[in-house]
N, C-alpha and C positions, 0 to 999 in steps of 0.2 A: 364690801366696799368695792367700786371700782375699781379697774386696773388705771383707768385713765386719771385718776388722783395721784398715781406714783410714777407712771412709764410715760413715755413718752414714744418707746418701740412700738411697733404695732407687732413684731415678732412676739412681747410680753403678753399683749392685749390678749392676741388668738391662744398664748398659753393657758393662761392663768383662767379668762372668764368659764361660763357657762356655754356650752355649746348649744347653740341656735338651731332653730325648723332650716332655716336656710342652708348651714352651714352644712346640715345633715341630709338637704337634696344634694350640695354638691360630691359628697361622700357616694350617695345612691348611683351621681351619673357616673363618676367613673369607676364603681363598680359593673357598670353594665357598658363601660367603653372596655375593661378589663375582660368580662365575659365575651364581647366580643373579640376582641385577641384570640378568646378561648377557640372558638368558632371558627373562628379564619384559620387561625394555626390549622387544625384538623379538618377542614375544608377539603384539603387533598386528601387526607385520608380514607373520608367519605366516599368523596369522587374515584381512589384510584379502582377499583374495581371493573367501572362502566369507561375510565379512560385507558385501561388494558385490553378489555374486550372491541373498543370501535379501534384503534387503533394499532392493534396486534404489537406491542413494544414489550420487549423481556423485560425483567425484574429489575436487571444492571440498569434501564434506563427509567423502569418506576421510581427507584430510591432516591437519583436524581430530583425527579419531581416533588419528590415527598421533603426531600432535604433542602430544596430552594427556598421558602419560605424562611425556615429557621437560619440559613445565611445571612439570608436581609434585614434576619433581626440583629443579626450582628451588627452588622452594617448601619444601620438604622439607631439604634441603641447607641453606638461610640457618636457618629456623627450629627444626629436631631436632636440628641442629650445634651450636647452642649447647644444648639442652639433654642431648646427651652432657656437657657441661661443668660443667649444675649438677646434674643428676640421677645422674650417672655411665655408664661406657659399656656397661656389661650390662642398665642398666636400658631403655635408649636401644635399645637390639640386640633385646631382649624386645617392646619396643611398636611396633617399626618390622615383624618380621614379623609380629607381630597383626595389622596394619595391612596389610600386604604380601597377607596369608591372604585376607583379607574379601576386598580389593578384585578379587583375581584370581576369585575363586568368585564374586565378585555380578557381575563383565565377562563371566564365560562363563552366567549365565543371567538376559543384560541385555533387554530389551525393544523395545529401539529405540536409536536414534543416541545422545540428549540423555544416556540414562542409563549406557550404555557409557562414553559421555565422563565424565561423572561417577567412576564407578566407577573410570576409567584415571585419571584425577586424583591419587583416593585413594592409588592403588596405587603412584603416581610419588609423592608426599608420602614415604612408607614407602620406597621405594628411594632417593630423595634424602636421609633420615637414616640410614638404612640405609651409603650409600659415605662420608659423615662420620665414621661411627664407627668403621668396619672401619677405615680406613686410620688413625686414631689407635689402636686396637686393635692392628694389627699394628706398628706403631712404638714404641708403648711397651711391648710385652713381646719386645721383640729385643735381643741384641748389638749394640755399636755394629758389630761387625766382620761380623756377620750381616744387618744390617737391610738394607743393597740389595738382595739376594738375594730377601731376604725380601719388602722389598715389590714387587722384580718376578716372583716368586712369584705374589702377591696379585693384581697389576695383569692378568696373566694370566687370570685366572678369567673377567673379563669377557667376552673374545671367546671362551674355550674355552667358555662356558655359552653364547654365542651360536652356534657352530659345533654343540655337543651337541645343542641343541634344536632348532635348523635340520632336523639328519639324525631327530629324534625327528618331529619335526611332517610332514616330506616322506615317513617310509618307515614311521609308523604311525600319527599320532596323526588325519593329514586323510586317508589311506588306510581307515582301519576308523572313521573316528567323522566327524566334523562340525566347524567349524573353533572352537565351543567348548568339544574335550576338549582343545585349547591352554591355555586360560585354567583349567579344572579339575586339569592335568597341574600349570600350574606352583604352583595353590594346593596342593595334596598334597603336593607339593617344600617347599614354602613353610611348610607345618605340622609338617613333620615334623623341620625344623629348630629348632622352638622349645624341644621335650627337649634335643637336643643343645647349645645353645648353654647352655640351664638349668643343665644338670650339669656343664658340660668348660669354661665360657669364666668365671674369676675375672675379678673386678674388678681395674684394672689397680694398681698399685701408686702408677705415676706421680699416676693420679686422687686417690687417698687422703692422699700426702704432698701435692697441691695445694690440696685440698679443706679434708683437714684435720677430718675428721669428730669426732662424739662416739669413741671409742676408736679413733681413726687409729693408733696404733701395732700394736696385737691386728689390726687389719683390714691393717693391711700388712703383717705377718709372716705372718699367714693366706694374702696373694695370692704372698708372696715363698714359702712352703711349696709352696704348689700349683704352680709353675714350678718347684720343683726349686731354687730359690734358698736362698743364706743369708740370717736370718732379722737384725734392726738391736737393738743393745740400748736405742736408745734416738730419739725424733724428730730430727729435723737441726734446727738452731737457727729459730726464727720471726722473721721481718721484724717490726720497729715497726708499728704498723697503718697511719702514713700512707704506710709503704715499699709495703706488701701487694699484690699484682698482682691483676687484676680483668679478667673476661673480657673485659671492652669495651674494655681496653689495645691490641686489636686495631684499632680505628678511632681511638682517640684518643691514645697513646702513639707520637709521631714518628717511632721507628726501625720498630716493629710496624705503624704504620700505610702506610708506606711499602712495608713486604712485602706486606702486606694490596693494597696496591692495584695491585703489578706484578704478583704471582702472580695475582690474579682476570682484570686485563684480560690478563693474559700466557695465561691457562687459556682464558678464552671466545675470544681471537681462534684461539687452535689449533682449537678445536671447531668452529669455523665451517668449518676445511678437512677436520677428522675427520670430520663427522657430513654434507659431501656426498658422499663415497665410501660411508657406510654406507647414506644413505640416497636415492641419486641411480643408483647403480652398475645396479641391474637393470631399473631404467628406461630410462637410455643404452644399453644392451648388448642391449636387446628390440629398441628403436627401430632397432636399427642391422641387425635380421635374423634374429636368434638367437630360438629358441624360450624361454616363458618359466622351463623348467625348466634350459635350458642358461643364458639369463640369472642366475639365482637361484644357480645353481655359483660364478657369478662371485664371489657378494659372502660364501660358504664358504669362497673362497680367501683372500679379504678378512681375513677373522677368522682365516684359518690362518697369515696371514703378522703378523697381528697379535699373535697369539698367540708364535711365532717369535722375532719381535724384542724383546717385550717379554721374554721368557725370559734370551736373550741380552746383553740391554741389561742386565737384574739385576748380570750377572755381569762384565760391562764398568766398571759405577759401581764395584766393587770396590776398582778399581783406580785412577780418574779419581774428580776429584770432582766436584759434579752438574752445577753450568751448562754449562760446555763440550759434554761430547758431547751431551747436550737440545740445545744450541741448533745443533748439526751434523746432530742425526739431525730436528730440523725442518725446517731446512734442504733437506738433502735429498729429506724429506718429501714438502715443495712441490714438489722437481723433478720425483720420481713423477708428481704430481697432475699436473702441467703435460704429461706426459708420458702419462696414462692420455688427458689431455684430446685427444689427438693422435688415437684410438682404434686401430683393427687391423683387418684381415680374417680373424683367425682367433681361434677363441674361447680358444686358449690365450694369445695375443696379451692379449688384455681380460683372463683371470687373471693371467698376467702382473704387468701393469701395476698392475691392486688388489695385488696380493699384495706388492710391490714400496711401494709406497705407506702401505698400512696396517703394513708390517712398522716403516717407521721412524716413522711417526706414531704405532705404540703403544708405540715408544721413546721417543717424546718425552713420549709422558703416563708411564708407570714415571718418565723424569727429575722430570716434575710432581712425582707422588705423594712422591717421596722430597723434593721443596724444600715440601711441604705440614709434614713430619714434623718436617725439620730447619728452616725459617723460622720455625714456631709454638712456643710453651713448650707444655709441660703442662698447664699450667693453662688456658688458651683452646686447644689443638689442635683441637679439636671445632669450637669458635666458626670458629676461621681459616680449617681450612677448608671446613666448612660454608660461609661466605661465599665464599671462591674458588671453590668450587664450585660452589654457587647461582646467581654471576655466570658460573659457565665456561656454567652449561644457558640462560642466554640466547643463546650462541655456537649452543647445540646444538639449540635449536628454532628459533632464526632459518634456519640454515642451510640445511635444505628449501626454506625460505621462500623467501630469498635466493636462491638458485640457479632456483627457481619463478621469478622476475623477471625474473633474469638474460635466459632463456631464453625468455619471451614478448617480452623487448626486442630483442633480440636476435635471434631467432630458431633454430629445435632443430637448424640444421647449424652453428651459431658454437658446438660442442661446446669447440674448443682455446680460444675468446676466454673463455668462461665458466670454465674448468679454471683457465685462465692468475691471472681475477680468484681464482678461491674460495682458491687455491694460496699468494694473498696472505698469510691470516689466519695460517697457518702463519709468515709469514717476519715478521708484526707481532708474534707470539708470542713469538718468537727475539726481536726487540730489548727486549722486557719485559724476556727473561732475561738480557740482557743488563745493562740498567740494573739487576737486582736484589742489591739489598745484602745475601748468607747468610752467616748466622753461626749459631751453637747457642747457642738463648736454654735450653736447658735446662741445659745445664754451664755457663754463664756466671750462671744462676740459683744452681746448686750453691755457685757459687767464691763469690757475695756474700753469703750467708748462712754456708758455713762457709769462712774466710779461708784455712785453712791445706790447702784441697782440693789445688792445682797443688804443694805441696809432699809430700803423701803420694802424688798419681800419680807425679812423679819420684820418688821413694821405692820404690814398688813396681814402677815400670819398672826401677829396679836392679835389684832384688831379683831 
């Protein structure tokens, strides 16, 4: 039976039906807008080798470089996240790679230190609104019975775009050119998605019936069309205005504000154990003997194990629902980390152990991204997590930092005492998830406005 015999939500529609060809290009694109995040993010990584050598800059001012990007995600992520929410998320998708465009083509023909930094800023701004939106994009044009899948699908793009570019950058792009046909490579990438996303990615349905636009109804039969969906004869009831939900219900709405605050410190303390394998891994594995090309393998496998589990892990949530296995494959996570921190004499040893490592720690971000989707309504998705977000890339630029400390305190052979601490943020992450209270503000939104929804779901569950 139809949905559209019982709802009148297009929120119910995208739940309940069959997912579409359509529905499942737009899952594909921003999977590979996701993959590109991947790509940009470590853009610099790539690059910093060749922008050391032409520019003779110490280390104290590479890190800088390396760390500006993930700033902007900060930055990007708190601030573009809510305006996926008032602008809409296509509009939001359109100006983030405008954004994303520039910044990578003015990083590959920068001048100097001050203004690369600049430029990586930019670029991190646009990739932090950028992972706001996709993940509310892909959550609101899914099946309820799809959506795991789907966004460990999505979750995936990131290290496969990281892995893609890695082998683009080592076997042609620093091979025949200079280490800013990187930053050229990913701007090209980067424009050439903004047709695509133009033509193929509707506004989401969910956004319209929150919104509420000048002809919301024509504009959500239009986005329910384009998915292959059935079309609503009519709006779902309107809340009183003093009922009416309001994106800042995310900080100041008790129950919302409470998600808001364990998924953000739950997101950054993860990041803090994620982003020192990403970005600590081929520095340890140099140090310890290995050349720096066998080093750099290491942190391919990283991303290939990341890639792995987050795939995996999609299809796991299926069946389990999200805190539990997130707060096991964090868990675990940690003991990886704790356990890469041990090191090896053999370089399969040190793949190993990343691959091992990043496999459940990008299970445990897929578990994120899906409590991103189901802890936040539709109407602030953007805002919520944007802000979990925002506060995760404090996690994720501190983390060099941190581990930087660690390690001068310390000293570079307490490799296990350092792994041991950074392995921590993983298991402080786990007790967020643990105290957090998930429920679905979207079907609980549905049931309050049209009363008699839980009696036409049992209705068409007979049926």
């Amino acid at each position: 039976m139809s949905a559209t015999a019982t709802s009148n939500d297009p929120r119910v529609i995208i739940d309940d039906n069959p997912m579409t060809s359509r529905q499942w290009i737009v899952v594909a694109l921003m999977t590979f807008l996701n993959a590109l995040d991947g790509f940009d993010v470590l853009a610099s990584a790539f690059a910093a080798p060749g922008i050391a050598a032409e520019w003779g800059i110490p280390r104290n001012a590479l890190g800088v470089v390396l760390s500006a990007e993930l700033i902007g995600m900060g930055v990007g992520s708190l601030f573009l996240g809510g305006m996926a929410d008032q602008l809409g998320r296509k509009a939001t998708l359109l100006s983030c790679l405008v954004v994303m465009t520039i910044g990578m083509f003015m990083a590959g023909h920068s001048g100097g230190v001050t203004e690369l930094i600049i430029w990586r800023l930019l670029t991190g701004i646009g990739i932090g609104g950028m992972l706001a939106t996709t993940n509310a994009v892909t959550a609101e044009c899914t099946s309820r019975a799809a959506r795991s899948v789907a966004l460990a699908v999505y979750v995936i793009g990131y290290p496969l775009g990281a892995v893609i570019g890695g082998f683009a950058a080592q076997t042609w792009l620093l091979v025949d050119h200079d280490w800013r046909a990187v930053f050229d490579f990913g701007a090209a990438v980067t424009a050439f998605m903004i047709p695509l996303t133009l033509f193929l990615v509707p506004e989401t349905p969910a956004f319209f019936a929150a919104r509420r636009p000048a002809n919301a109804l024509e504009r959500i039969n239009r986005s329910l069309r384009t998915l292959g969906q059935p079309p609503i004869a009519a709006m779902p009831p309107e809340l009183p205005v003093k009922d009416r939900p309001k994106v800042t219900d995310v900080l100041s709405k008790p129950g919302l504000r409470v998600v808001t605050l364990l998924l953000s410190l739950g997101y950054m303390f993860h990041t803090l154990t994620f982003y020192f394998i990403l970005k600590w891994a081929v520095k340890i594995v140099a140090d310890a003997g290995f050349t720096p090309p066998e080093a750099a393998s290491v942190l391919t496998w990283a991303n290939v194990g990341g890639a792995v589990g987050g795939t995996l892990f999609g299809f796991f949530l299926r069946k389990f629902d999200i805190k539990g296995p997130t707060i096991c494959a964090s868990l675990i996570g940690a003991v990886a980390v704790v356990w890469f921190g041990t090191g090896s004499d053999t370089l399969w040893g040190w793949r190993g152990a990343a691959f091992l490592a990043m496999f459940f720690l990008n299970a445990a971000i897929v578990g994120y991204y899906a409590a991103f989707a189901r802890g936040f309504p539709a109407y602030a998705r953007g805002t919520g997590t944007g802000i979990a977000l925002g506060v995760g890339r404090a996690g994720a630029a501190g983390s060099p930092i941190i581990g930087g400390l660690l390690f001068a305190a310390l000293g570079d052979s307490e490799l296990a005492v350092v792994a041991l601490i950074m392995a921590g943020g993983a298991v402080m992450g786990a007790l967020m998830l643990y105290l957090l209270p998930l429920s679905d503000p979207d079907r609980e939104d549905a049931t309050r406005v049209t009363p008699d929804l839980d009696t036409d779901l049992d209705q068409r569950k007979a049926a």
